[in-house]
C-alpha positions in Angstrom: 0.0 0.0 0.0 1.4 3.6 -1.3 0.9 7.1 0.3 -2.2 7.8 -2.0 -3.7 4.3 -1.1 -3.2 4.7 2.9 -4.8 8.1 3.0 -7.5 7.1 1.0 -8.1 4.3 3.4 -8.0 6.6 6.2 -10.0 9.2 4.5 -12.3 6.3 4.0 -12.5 5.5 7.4 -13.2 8.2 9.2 -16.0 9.3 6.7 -17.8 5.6 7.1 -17.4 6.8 11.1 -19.3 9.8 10.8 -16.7 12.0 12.5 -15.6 15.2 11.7 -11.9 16.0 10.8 -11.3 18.5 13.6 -12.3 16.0 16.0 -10.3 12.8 15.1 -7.1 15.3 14.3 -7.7 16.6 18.3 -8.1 13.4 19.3 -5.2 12.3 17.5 -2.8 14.7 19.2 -2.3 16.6 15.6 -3.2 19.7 13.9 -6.4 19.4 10.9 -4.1 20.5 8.7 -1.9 17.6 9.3 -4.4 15.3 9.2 -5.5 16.7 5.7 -2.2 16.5 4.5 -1.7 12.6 5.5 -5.4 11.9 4.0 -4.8 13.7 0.6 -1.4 12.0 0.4 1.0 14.9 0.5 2.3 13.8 3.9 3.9 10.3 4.6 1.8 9.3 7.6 4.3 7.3 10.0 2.6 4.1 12.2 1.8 6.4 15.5 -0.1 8.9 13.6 -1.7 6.3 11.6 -2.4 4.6 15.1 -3.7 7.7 16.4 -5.7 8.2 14.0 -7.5 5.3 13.7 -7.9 5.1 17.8 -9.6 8.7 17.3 -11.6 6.7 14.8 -12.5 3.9 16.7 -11.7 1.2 14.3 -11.1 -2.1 16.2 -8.0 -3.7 16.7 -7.6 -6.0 14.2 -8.2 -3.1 11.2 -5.7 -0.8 13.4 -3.4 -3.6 12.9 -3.6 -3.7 9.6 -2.9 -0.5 8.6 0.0 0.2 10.9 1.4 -2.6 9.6 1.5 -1.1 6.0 2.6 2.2 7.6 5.8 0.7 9.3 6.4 -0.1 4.9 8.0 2.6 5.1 9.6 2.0 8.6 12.1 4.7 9.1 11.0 8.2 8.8 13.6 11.0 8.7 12.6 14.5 9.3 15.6 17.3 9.0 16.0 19.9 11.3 16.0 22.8 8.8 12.5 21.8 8.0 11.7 21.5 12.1 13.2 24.9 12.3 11.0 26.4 9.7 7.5 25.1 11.5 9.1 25.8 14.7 11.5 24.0 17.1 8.9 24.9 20.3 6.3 22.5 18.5 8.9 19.7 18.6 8.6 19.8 22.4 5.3 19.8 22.0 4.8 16.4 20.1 7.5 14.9 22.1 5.7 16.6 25.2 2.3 14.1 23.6 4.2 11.0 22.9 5.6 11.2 26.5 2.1 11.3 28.2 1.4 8.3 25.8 4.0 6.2 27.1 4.4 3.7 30.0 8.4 3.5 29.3 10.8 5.6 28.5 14.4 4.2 27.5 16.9 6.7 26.7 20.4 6.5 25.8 22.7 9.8 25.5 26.6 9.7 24.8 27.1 13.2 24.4 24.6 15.8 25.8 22.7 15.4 29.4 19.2 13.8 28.3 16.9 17.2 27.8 14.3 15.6 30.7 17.3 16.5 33.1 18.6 19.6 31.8 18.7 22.7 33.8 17.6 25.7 32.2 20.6 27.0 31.9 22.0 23.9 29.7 18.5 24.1 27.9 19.7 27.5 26.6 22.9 26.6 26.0 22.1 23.6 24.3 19.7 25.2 21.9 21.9 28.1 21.0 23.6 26.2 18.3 19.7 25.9 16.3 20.6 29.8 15.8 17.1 31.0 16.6 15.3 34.1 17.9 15.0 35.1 21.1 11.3 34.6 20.7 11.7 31.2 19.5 14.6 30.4 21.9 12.2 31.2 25.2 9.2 29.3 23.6 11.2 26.2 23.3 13.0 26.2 26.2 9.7 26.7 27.9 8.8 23.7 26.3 11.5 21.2 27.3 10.5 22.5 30.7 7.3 21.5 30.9 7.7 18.0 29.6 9.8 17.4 32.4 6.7 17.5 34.6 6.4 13.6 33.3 9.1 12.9 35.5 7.0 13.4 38.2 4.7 11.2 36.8 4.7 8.2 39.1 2.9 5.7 36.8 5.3 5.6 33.9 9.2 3.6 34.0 12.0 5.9 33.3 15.6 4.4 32.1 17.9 6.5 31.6 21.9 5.3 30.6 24.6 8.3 30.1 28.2 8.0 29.0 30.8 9.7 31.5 31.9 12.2 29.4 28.6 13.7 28.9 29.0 14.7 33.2 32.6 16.2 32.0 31.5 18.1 28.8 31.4 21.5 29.7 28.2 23.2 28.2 27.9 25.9 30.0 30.4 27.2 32.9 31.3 25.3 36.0 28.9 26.4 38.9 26.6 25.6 36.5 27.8 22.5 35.6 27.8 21.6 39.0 24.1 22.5 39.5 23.2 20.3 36.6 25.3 17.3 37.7 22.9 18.0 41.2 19.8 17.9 39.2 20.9 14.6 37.8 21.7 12.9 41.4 18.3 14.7 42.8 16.2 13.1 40.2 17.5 9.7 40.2 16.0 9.1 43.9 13.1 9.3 42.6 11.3 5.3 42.6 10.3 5.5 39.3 13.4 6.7 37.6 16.4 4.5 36.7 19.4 6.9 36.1 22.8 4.9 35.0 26.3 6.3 34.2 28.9 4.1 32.1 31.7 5.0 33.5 35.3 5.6 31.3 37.6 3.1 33.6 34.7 0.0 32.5 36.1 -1.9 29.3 33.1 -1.9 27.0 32.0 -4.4 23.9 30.2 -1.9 22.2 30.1 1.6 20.2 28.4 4.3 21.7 27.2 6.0 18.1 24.8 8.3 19.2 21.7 9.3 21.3 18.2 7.5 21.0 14.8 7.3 22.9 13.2 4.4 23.3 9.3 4.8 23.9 7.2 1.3 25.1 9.0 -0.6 23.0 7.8 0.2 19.7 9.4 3.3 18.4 12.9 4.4 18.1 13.7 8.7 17.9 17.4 9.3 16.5 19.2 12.4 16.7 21.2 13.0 13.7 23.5 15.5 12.6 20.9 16.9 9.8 17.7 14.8 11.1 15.5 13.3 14.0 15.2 9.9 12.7 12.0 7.9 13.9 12.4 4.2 13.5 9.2 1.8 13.8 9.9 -1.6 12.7 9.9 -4.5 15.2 13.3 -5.7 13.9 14.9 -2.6 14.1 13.4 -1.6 17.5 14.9 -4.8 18.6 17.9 -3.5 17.8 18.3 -0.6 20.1 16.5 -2.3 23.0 19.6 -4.7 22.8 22.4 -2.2 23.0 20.7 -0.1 25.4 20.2 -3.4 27.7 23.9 -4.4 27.1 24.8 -0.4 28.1 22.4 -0.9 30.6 24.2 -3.8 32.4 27.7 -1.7 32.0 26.8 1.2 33.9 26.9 2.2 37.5 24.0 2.7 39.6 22.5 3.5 43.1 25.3 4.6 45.7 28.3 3.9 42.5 26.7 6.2 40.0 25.9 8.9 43.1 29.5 9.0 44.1 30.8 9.1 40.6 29.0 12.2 39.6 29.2 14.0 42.8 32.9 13.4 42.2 33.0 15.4 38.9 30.3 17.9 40.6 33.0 18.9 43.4 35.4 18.9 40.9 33.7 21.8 38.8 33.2 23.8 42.3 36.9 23.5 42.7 37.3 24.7 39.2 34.8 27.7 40.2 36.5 28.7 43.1 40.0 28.9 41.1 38.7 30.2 38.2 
C-alpha cells in the first residue's frame, strides 16, 4: 500500500465513522491540517499517527493492525531539522511533550549531551543556542523542554535512563553551573520511578556508543542525527536498540556507584569555580 492508497483508506475510514476531521485530528494529538495533508497523500503518515488516527476513529483492533502494519512499509521516517526549524522548534517539544504522556516506558540512551528531561535551564539554553534562533523562539522552546519534564514526576510511567561519562565532563555551560546540573541529575534519580545509570570511562566496554536515541514502550525508536531526527518503527529494528541499550544498561553504575561518581565530577567543577 502507497501514500495515495493509505490516505485514502483513512479518509475512507473516518468518513464511514461519521466523525468530523477536527475531532479525530484533536483526538489524534495533531493539527487538521496535518491530518489533511496525510489523507490527501501529500504527507507520509508514519505508524503512531496512523495509530492515532484510527484510535480517534475507533476502528477495532484487528483493522488498526492492519494498517499500521503497512505504515511501518515505510519504517524509518527521517525529518531534517531545517525543515523542524522552519514550522518551529517549540512545536517539537510539543509532540515529544504528547508521545511522552502516551507512554508507559521511556528508555533513553545519551553519549554526548545530558538527556533534555534533566537539563537545567541554563543547559537548555545553552544547548539550543547552536539551532541559531530568535530570542522569541529560543524562550518558547526552552519553555517547552521544561514543561515536559513534569512527566518525570509522573509516578505511573518507568524511566531508564543510561549516560556515558563524558557527557557529566563536557562543559556546556560554565562550572557552577555545571555543577548544579550534575545536582539535578543525582536529585532526580531518587526518585522510585526513575532508573538513572552512568557508564563509567575506567569500565572496558564491547560496544560503540554511536549516538543518542529514545526508546518509547518498545515500539518506536527517535534518533538524533547531525541533519535529522530519525523515527524508527519496525519491530526488527526496534529490537535492535533495546539490545544495545540493555547491554549499556548492564555496563553502567547505579544507586550509591553512579551517586558517588557524579558527585565526584560535581566537586570537581566547584573546585574549578572557586580557582577560576
Amino acid at each position: 500500500m502507497n501514500r495515495a492508497q493509505l490516505g485514502a483508506a483513512l479518509r475512507a475510514l473516518r468518513v464511514a465513522s461519521g466523525k468530523e476531521a477536527k475531532a479525530v485530528a484533536r483526538s489524534a494529538l495533531m493539527s487538521p491540517s496535518k491530518l489533511s495533508k496525510i489523507e490527501n497523500a501529500k504527507l507520509a503518515a508514519g505508524a503512531t499517527d496512523v495509530e492515532r488516527i484510527l484510535t480517534a476513529i475507533g476502528v477495532s483492533d484487528e483493522v488498526k493492525a492492519e494498517y499500521a502494519e503497512a505504515a511501518r512499509t515505510s519504517a524509518t521516517e527521517a525529518t531534517a531539522w531545517r525543515l523542524l526549524k522552519r514550522i518551529g522548534v517549540h512545536k517539537g517539544q510539543q509532540a515529544a511533550k504528547a508521545l511522552e504522556a502516551q507512554m508507559s516506558m521511556l528508555r533513553l540512551f545519551q553519549p554526548a549531551l545530558v538527556p533534555g528531561l534533566l537539563q537545567t535551564p541554563e543547559y537548555i539554553r545553552a544547548v539550543l543556542r547552536r539551532h541559531r534562533l530568535s530570542e522569541e523562539a529560543l524562550a518558547r522552546t526552552i519553555s517547552g523542554r521544561l514543561e515536559r519534564q513534569a512527566v518525570l514526576y509522573d509516578s505511573t510511567k518507568a524511566l531508564r535512563f543510561v549516560i556515558t561519562e563524558p557527557v557529566l565532563r563536557w562543559q556546556i555551560v560554565p562550572p557552577q553551573m555545571m555543577a548544579a546540573q550534575l545536582d539535578r541529575i543525582v536529585s532526580i534519580s531518587r526518585l522510585p520511578h526513575v532508573d538513572i545509570r552512568i557508564v563509567p570511562l575506567r569500565v572496558r566496554q564491547h560496544d560503540i556508543a554511536n549516538h543518542a536515541f529514545v526508546i518509547r514502550d518498545g515500539r518506536m525508536v527517535t534518533i538524533e542525527t547531525v541533519h535529522a531526527e530519525v523515527v524508527v518503527t519496525d519491530p526488527r529494528d526496534v529490537e535492535l536498540y533495546v539490545d544495545k541499550f540493555e547491554a549499556f544498561e548492564q555496563a553502567a553504575l547505579s544507586g550509591g556507584e553512579m551517586w558517588s561518581l557524579v558527585e565526584d565530577i560535581r566537586d570537581g567543577f566547584l573546585r574549578e569555580q572557586e580557582t577560576g
